[in-house]
N, C-alpha and C positions, 0 to 999 in steps of 0.2 A: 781183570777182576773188578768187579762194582762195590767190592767192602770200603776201600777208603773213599770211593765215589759218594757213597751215600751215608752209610755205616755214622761219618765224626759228624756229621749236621746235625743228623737225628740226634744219635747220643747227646749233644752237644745244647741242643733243643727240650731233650724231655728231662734233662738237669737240673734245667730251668724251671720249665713247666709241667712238669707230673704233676696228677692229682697226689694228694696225701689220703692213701685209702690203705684200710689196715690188712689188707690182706698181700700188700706189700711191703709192710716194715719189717724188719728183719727180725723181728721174734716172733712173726708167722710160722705157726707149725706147715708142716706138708699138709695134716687133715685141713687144718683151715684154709688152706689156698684151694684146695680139692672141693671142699662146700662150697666157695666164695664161685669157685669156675660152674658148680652145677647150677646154682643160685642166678647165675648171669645170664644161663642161656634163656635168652629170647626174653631176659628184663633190664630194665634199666639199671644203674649204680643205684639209684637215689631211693627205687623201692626194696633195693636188696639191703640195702646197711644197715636198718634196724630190725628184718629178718639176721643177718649174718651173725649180729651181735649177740641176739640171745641164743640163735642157734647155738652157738661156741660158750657161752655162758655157764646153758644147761648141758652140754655132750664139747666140754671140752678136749675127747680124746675120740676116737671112733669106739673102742671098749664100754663108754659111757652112753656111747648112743645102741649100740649092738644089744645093751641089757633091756630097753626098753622096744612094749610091741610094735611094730610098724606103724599101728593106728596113731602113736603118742608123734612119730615123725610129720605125718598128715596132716596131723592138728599144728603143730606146730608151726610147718609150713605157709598157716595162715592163706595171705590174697596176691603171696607170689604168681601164681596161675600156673598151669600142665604140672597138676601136682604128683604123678611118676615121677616126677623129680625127686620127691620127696620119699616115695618109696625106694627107688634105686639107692639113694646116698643111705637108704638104711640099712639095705642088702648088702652096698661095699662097705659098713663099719662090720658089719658078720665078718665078710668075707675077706676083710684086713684082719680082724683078728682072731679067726680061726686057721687063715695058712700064711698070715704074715706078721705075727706076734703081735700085735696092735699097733703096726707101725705101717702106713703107708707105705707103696714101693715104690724105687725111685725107677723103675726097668720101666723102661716104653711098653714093651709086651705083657709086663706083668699088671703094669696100670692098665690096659686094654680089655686085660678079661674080667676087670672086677665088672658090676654090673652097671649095666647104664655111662659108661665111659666110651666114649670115643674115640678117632683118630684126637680130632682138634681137644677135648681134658685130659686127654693122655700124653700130649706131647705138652701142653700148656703146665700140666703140674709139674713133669718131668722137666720141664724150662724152669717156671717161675719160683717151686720148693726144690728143686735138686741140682738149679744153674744146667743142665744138661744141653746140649748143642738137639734143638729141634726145630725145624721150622713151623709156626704156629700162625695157624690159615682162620682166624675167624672173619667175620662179615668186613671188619674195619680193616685188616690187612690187605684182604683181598680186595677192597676198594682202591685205597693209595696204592696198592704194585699194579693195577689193571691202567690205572692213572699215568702213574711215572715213569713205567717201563715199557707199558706195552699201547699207551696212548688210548686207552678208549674213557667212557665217562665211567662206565662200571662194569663188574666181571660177568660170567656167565653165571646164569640162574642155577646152576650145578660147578663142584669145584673142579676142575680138570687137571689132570694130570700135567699138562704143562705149566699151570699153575703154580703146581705143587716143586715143580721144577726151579723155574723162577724163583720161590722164596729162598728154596734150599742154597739157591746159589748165590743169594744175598746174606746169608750167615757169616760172619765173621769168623775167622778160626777156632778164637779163644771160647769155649763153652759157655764163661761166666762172663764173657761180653757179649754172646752170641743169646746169650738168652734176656740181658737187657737190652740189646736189637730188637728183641722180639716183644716185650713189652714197650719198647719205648716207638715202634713203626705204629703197633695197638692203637697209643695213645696220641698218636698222630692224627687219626682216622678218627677217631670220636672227639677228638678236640678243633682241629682244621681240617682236614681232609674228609666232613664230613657228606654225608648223602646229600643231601638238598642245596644247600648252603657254603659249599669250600670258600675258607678264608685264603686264600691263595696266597696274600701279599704279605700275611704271619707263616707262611709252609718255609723249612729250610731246604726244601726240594725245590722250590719256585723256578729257579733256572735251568733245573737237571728234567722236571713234568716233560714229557711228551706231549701229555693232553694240552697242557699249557701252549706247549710250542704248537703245537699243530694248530691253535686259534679255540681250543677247546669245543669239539667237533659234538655234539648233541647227541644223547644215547640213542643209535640204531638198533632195537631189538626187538619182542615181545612186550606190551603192554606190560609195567610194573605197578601194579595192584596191590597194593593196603591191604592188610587183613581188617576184614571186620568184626567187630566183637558184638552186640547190642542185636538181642535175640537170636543168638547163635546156638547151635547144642554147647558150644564150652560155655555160655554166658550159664544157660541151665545146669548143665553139671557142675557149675561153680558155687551158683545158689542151694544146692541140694547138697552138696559137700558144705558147706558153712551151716548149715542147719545141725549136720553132725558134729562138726567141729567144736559149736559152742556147747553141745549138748553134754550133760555129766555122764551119760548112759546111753543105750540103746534108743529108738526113737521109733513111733510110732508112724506108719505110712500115709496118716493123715499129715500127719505134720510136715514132709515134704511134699504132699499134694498142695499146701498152703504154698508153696513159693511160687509155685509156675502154673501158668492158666490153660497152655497148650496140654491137653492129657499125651496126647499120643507122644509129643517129641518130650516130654516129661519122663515116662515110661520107657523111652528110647534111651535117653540120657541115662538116667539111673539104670538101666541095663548096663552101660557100656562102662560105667562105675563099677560096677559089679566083675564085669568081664575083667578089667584093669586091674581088680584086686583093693580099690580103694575102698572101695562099700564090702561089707560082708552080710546077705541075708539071713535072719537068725532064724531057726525052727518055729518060733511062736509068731511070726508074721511081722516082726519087727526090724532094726535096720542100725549098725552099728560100724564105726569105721576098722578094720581087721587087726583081730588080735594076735 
């Protein structure tokens, strides 16, 4: 078994050093860990915590946000970025409180089909708001188990089934340690065990690393390429989205020709806004985020 292998280090480690972040204290509701997880993907802590805050401020219940149009979620949303995020977290307060009384589910499968939830915020809320025994695979777990177990610098560019193997079989029996396992291996990987930079001689795995042992053997794989942002279509449909955002009303199609100089990828953009459900075009030739 690798539970008392690894399992009392970490634990024993993220005690110490866990962030203080509020979608961990224990008067976290389910919906707020459920925002906090949609909020995270593919952004940092630091730009989500003052979206998080008023998110929950204003819809502190999913009932509260389910009253208000999709558009008012959008806006809100703000310079998070892949604002579908922002629609889906609207569609699962509907869809909690039209077949699940206003109360988030704590069932793996039930959390699955609300919309825009995945494997990985499916098992992560079912862990982190319901203690539930799940193993939870994001970028930073699967970094430290590709490391410690299985000796490489980092995992594959897709998550694999063995993978998925691997974590499960580092879960600790108990659910409600099995699911501080799971945030605390998390907070390994974004604190030491990170991409570029591993603190190795702060890791409580140090002696246990494969990688380590092995002389920390240099990633063999596919070229690992940066996203780029800075004239991109998302840089454009961000700028065209923020125009509607600030705007009190509907908005004139000049006024997002004023942000972006490229017509054609302008015009592309704001299509794919439209396709997405973010933009709604209005009858009189105007342009307003969906009501």
């Amino acid at each position: 078994m690798h539970e008392p292998r690894y399992a009392e280090p970490v634990l024993t480690w993220y005690a110490e050093h866990a962030r203080d972040l509020p979608w961990r204290r224990p008067d976290a509701s389910p919906w707020a860990v459920l925002v906090s997880e949609i909020m995270l993907q593919q952004t940092p802590v630091v730009r989500v915590l003052p979206a998080y805050e008023a998110w929950l401020t204003r819809w502190p219940t999913p009932a509260d946000l389910a009253k208000e149009p999709p558009g008012e979620a959008v806006r809100a949303w703000g310079r998070l970025g892949y604002p579908r995020r922002a629609l889906n977290l609207h569609a699962s307060a509907r869809a909690i409180t039209e077949r699940h009384d206003g109360v988030v589910p704590a069932d793996y499968d039930e959390l699955r089909a609300l919309p825009g939830v995945g494997a990985y915020t499916a098992a992560a809320v079912a862990s982190f708001a319901y203690r539930r025994r799940h193993a939870v695979l994001d970028t930073n777990v699967r970094r430290v188990l590709a490391r410690v177990v299985t000796g490489v610098e980092y995992p594959p560019k897709t998550q694999t089934t063995a993978e998925v193997r691997v974590a499960e079989s580092l879960l600790p029996e108990d659910p409600p340690v099995a699911a501080r396992w799971s945030v605390a291996i998390m907070e390994l990987g974004a604190l030491v065990c990170t991409a570029r930079s591993p603190r190795c001689a702060d890791c409580p795995l140090v002696a246990e690393c494969e990688w380590r042992l092995a002389g920390k053997p240099p990633y063999d794989g596919p070229p690992r390429r940066g996203q780029t942002y800075a004239g991109t279509d998302r840089q454009c449909r961000g700028r065209l989205l923020e125009v509607l955002r600030h705007a009190d009303g509907p908005v004139e199609k000049a006024a997002l020709d004023d942000v972006w100089a490229d017509a054609l990828q302008r015009e592309r953009s704001l299509a794919a806004l439209i396709e997405d459900g973010l933009v709604d075009p209005l009858d009189d030739g105007r342009y307003a985020l969906p009501g």
